[in-house]
C-alpha positions as CSV (number, residue, x, y, z in Angstrom):
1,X,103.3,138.3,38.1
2,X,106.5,140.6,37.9
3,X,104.6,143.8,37.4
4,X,102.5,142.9,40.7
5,X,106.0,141.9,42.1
6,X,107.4,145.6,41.6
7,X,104.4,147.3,42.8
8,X,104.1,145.2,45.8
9,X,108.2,146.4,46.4
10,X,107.4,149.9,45.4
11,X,104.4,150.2,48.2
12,X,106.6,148.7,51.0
13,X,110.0,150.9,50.2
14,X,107.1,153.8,50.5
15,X,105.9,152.9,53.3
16,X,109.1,152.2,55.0
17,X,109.8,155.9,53.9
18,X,106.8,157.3,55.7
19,X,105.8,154.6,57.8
20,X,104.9,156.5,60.8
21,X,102.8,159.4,58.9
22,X,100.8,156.5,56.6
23,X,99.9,155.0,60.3
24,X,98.8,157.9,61.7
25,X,96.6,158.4,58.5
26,X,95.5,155.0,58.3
27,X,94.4,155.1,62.2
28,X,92.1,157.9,61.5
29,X,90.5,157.1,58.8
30,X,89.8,153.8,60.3
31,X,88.6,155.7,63.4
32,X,86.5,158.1,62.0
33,X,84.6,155.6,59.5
34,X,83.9,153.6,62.8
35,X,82.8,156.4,64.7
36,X,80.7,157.8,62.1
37,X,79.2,154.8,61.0
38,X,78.0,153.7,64.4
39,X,76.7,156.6,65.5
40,X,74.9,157.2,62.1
41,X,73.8,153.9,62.6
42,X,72.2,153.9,66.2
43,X,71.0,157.5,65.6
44,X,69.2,158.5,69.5
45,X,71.8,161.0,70.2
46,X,71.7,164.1,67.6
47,X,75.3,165.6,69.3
48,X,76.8,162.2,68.3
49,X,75.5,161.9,65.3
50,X,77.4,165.5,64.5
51,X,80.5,164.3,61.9
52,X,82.5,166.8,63.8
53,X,82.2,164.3,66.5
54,X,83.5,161.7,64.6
55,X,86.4,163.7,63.5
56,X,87.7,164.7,67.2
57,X,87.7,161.4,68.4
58,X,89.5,160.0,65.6
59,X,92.2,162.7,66.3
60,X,92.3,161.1,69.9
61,X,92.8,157.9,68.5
62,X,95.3,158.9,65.9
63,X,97.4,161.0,68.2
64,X,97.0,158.2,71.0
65,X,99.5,155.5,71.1
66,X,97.1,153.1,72.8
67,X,95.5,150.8,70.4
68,X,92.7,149.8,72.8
69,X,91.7,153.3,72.3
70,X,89.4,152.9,69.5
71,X,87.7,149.8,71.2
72,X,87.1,151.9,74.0
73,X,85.7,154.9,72.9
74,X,83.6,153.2,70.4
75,X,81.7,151.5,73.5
76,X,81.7,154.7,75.3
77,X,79.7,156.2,71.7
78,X,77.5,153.5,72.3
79,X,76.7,153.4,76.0
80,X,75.9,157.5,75.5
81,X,73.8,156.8,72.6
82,X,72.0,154.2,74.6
83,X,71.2,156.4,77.3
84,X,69.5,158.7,75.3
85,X,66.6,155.8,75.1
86,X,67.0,154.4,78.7
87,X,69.0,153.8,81.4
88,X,68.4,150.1,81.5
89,X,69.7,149.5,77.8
90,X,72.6,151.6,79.0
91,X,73.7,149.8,82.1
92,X,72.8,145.9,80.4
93,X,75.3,147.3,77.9
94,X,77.9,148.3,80.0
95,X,77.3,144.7,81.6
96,X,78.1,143.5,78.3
97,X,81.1,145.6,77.3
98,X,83.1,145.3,80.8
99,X,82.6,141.3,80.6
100,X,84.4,141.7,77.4
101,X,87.2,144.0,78.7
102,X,88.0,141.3,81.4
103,X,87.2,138.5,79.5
104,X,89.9,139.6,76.6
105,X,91.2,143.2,76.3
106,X,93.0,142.4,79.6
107,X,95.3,140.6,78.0
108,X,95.5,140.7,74.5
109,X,95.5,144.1,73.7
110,X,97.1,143.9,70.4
111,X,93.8,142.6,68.3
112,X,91.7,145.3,70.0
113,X,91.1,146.7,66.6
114,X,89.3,143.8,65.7
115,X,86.2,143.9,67.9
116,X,85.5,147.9,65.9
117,X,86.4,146.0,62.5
118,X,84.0,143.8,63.0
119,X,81.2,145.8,64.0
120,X,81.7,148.5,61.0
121,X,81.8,145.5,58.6
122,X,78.5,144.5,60.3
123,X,76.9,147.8,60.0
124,X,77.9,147.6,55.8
125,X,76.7,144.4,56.0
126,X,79.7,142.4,54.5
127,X,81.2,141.0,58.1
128,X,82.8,137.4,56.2
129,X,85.3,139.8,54.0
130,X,87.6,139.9,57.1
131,X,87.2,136.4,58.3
132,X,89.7,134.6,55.7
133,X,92.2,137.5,56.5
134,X,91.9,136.9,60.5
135,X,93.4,133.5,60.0
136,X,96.0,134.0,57.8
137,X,97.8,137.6,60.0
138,X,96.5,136.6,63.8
139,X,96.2,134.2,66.3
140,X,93.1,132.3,67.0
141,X,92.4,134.4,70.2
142,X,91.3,137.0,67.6
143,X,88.0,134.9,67.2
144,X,87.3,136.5,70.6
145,X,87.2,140.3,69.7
146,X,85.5,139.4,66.4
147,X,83.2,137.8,68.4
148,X,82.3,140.4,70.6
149,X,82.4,142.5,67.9
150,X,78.9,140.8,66.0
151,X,77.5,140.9,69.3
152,X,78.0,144.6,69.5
153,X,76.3,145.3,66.2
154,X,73.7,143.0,67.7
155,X,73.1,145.2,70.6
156,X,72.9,148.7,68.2
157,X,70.2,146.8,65.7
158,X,67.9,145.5,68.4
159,X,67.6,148.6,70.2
160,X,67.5,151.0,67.4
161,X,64.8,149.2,65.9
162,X,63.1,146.5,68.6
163,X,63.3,148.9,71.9
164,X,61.0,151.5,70.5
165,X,58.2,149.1,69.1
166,X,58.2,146.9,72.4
167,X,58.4,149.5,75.2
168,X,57.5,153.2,74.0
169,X,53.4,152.1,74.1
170,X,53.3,151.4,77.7
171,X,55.0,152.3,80.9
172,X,53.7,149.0,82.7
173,X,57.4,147.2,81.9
174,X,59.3,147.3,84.8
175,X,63.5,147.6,84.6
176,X,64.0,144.1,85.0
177,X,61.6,143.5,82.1
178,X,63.7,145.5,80.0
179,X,66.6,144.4,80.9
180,X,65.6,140.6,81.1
181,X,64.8,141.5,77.1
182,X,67.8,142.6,76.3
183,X,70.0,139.6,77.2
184,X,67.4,136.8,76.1
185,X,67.1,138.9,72.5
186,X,71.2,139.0,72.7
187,X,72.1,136.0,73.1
188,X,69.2,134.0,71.9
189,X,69.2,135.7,68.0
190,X,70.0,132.7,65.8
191,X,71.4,134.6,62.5
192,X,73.9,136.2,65.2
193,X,74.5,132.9,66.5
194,X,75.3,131.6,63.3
195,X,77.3,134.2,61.8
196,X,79.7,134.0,65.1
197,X,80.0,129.8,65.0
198,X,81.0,131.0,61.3
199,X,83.7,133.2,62.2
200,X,85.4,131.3,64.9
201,X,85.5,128.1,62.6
202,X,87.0,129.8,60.0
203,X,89.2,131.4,62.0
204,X,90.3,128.4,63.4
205,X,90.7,126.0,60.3
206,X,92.6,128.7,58.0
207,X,95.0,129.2,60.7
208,X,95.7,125.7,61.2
209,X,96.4,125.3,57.3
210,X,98.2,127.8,56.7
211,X,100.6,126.7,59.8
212,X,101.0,123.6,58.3
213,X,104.5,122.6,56.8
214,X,103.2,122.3,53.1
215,X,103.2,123.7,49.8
216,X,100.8,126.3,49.0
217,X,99.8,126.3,52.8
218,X,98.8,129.8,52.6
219,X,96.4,129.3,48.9
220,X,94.9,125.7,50.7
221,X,94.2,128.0,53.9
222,X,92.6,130.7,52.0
223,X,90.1,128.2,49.7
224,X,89.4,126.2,53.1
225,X,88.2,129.1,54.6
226,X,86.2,130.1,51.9
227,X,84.5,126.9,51.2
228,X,84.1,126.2,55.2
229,X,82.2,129.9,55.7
230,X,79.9,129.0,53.0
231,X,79.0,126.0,54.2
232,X,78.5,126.6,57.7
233,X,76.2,129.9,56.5
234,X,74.3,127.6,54.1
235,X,74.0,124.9,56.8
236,X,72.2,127.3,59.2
237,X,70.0,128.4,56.2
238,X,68.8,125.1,54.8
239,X,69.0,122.3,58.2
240,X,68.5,124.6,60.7
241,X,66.0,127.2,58.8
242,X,68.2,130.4,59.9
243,X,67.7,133.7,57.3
244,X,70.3,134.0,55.8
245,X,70.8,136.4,52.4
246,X,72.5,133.9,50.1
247,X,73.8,136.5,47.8
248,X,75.3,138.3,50.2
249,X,77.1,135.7,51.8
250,X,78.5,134.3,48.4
251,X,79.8,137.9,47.8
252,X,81.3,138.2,51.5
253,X,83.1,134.5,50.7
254,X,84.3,135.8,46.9
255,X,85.7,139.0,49.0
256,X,87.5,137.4,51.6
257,X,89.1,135.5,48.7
258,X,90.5,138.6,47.2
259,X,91.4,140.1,51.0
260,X,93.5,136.5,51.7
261,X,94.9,136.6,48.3
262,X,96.2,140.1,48.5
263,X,97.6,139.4,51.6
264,X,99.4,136.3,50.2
265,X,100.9,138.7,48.1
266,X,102.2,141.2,50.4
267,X,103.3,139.3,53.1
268,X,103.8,135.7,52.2
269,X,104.9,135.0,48.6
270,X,107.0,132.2,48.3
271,X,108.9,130.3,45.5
272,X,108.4,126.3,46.2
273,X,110.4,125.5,43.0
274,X,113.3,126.3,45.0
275,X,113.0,124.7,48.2
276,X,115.9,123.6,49.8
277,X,116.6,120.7,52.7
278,X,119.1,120.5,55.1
279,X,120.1,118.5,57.7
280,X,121.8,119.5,61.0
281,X,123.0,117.2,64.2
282,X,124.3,118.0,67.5
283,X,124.9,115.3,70.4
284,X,121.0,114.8,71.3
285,X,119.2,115.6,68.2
286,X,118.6,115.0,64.5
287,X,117.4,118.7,62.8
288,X,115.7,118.7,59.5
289,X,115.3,122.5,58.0
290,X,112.5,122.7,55.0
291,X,114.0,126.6,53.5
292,X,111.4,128.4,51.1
293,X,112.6,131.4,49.4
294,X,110.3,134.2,49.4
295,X,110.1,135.9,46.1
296,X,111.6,139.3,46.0
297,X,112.4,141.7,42.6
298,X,114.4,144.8,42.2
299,X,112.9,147.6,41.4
300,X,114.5,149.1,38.2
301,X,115.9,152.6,38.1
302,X,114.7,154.6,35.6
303,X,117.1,156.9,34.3
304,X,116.1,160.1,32.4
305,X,118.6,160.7,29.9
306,X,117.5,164.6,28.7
307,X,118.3,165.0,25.2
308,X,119.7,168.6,24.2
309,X,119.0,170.3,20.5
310,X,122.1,171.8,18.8
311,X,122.8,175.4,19.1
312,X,122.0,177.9,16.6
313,X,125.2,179.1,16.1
314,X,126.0,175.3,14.3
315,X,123.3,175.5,11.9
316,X,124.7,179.2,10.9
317,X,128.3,178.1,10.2
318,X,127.2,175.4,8.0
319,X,124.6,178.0,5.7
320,X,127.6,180.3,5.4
321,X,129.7,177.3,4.0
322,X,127.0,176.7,1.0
């Protein structure tokens, strides 16, 4: 537990050193695995699909002080890609994206990385790693984004693989058709359904846990979540007869273990053997204070002590003696 101690204090001095540089890195790599990953994944525009692409706009976002930017640009990637199918799929999506703008990046700007999160975790198939971790470092206003987020992924999958199937045969559909089919298959997929009643209940229960004023709030939170994403997944697979991969949403839960408990580390790592209670008055109230230390370790200096071999001249005067 020390040695993970020290290298947890190591990280953050480091970072601390070159916190703005390791931001700007960390906001394009983030960028360009979204950018590239979605417009990979969607695949009806060859210009976007360019890595070059990718790379530009994650210099925008990385050189942009915005954090919305991301957000924003990744719906413009996908509204273009759309458009190289059809109109209709383009406009129901903008339909789609500005409700969410209004509904939440008006004002809560802060999470907006949270709706591109969740649709890159969605395109690698592993969307419950982040769930646990949502709980424990936001509020529960970030089930919105994340939210929006599965429904985006939603949107990419049904018309990269349902659109051409349905509606390249024929040209007797009409525009309202198509875009009558795009909301019902939205907002009517039950797997999608599920997976979002998933997130926003876990969201919701590990947050209220880990605000609670207990011991080991935090490690309760993190198990609760676990077990409370499994259950609602295996709920919708066995009573309600939703597909759901089983394996894959065991190994989602088992990584959103390892996310929360790394996070315990780095940010809330506590000692409860040494609690402490106080008690404070003043003329209208009683105050009782509940202080937990956080664990903290010095990080030991190494000193190099460099170790010099005796000059010739030494060994000379003491042959010349014999």
């Amino acid at each position: 537990m020390i040695k993970l101690l020290e290298i947890r204090q190591r990280l953050k001095l480091f970072y601390r050193e070159y916190e703005r540089s390791l931001s700007k890195i960390a906001c394009f790599l983030f960028a360009f695995l979204v950018f590239y990953f979605i417009n990979l994944n969607v695949g009806l525009n060859q210009i976007l699909q360019n890595p070059l692409v990718a790379i530009l706009l994650a210099l925008v976002c990385a050189l942009t002080p915005s954090a919305r930017v991301i957000s924003s640009l990744m719906c413009l990637c996908i509204l273009l890609q759309f458009q190289s199918l059809s109109t209709e799929m383009a406009v129901s999506a903008a339909c789609v994206f500005l409700m969410m703008f209004l509904f939440y990046y008006m004002f809560k700007g802060e999470y907006s990385w949270v709706m591109p999160m969740a649709t890159f975790l969605c395109i690698l198939n592993i969307p419950g790693t982040f769930v646990i971790a949502l709980g424990l470092m936001a509020s529960p206003v970030v089930a919105v984004p994340a939210s929006f987020g599965i429904l985006t992924y939603r949107m990419m999958e049904m018309v990269r693989t349902e659109y051409g199937t349905l509606f390249s045969q024929t040209e007797s559909f009409s525009s309202i058709q198509k875009v009558a089919w795009f909301f019902q298959g939205l907002f009517q997929d039950e797997t999608q359904l599920l997976l979002i009643a998933a997130t926003i209940v876990t969201v919701l229960i590990v947050y209220a846990i880990r605000r609670l004023p207990i011991d080991y709030a935090w490690a309760a939170a993190i198990a609760v979540g676990a077990i409370s994403y499994l259950l609602i997944m295996l709920l919708g697979n066995f009573a309600l007869d939703i597909h759901v991969e089983i394996g894959m949403t065991l190994l989602n839960a088992i990584v959103g273990v390892l996310v929360g408990l790394i996070l315990y580390l780095f940010v809330f790592a506590v000692d409860y053997t040494r609690t402490e209670y106080a008690q404070f008055e003043d003329e209208e109230y009683y105050y009782y204070v509940k202080a937990v230390p956080k664990i903290s370790v010095t990080v030991p200096d190494k000193k190099i002590k460099h170790i010099t071999e005796k000059t010739n001249s030494n060994s000379t005067k003491e042959e010349s003696t014999n």
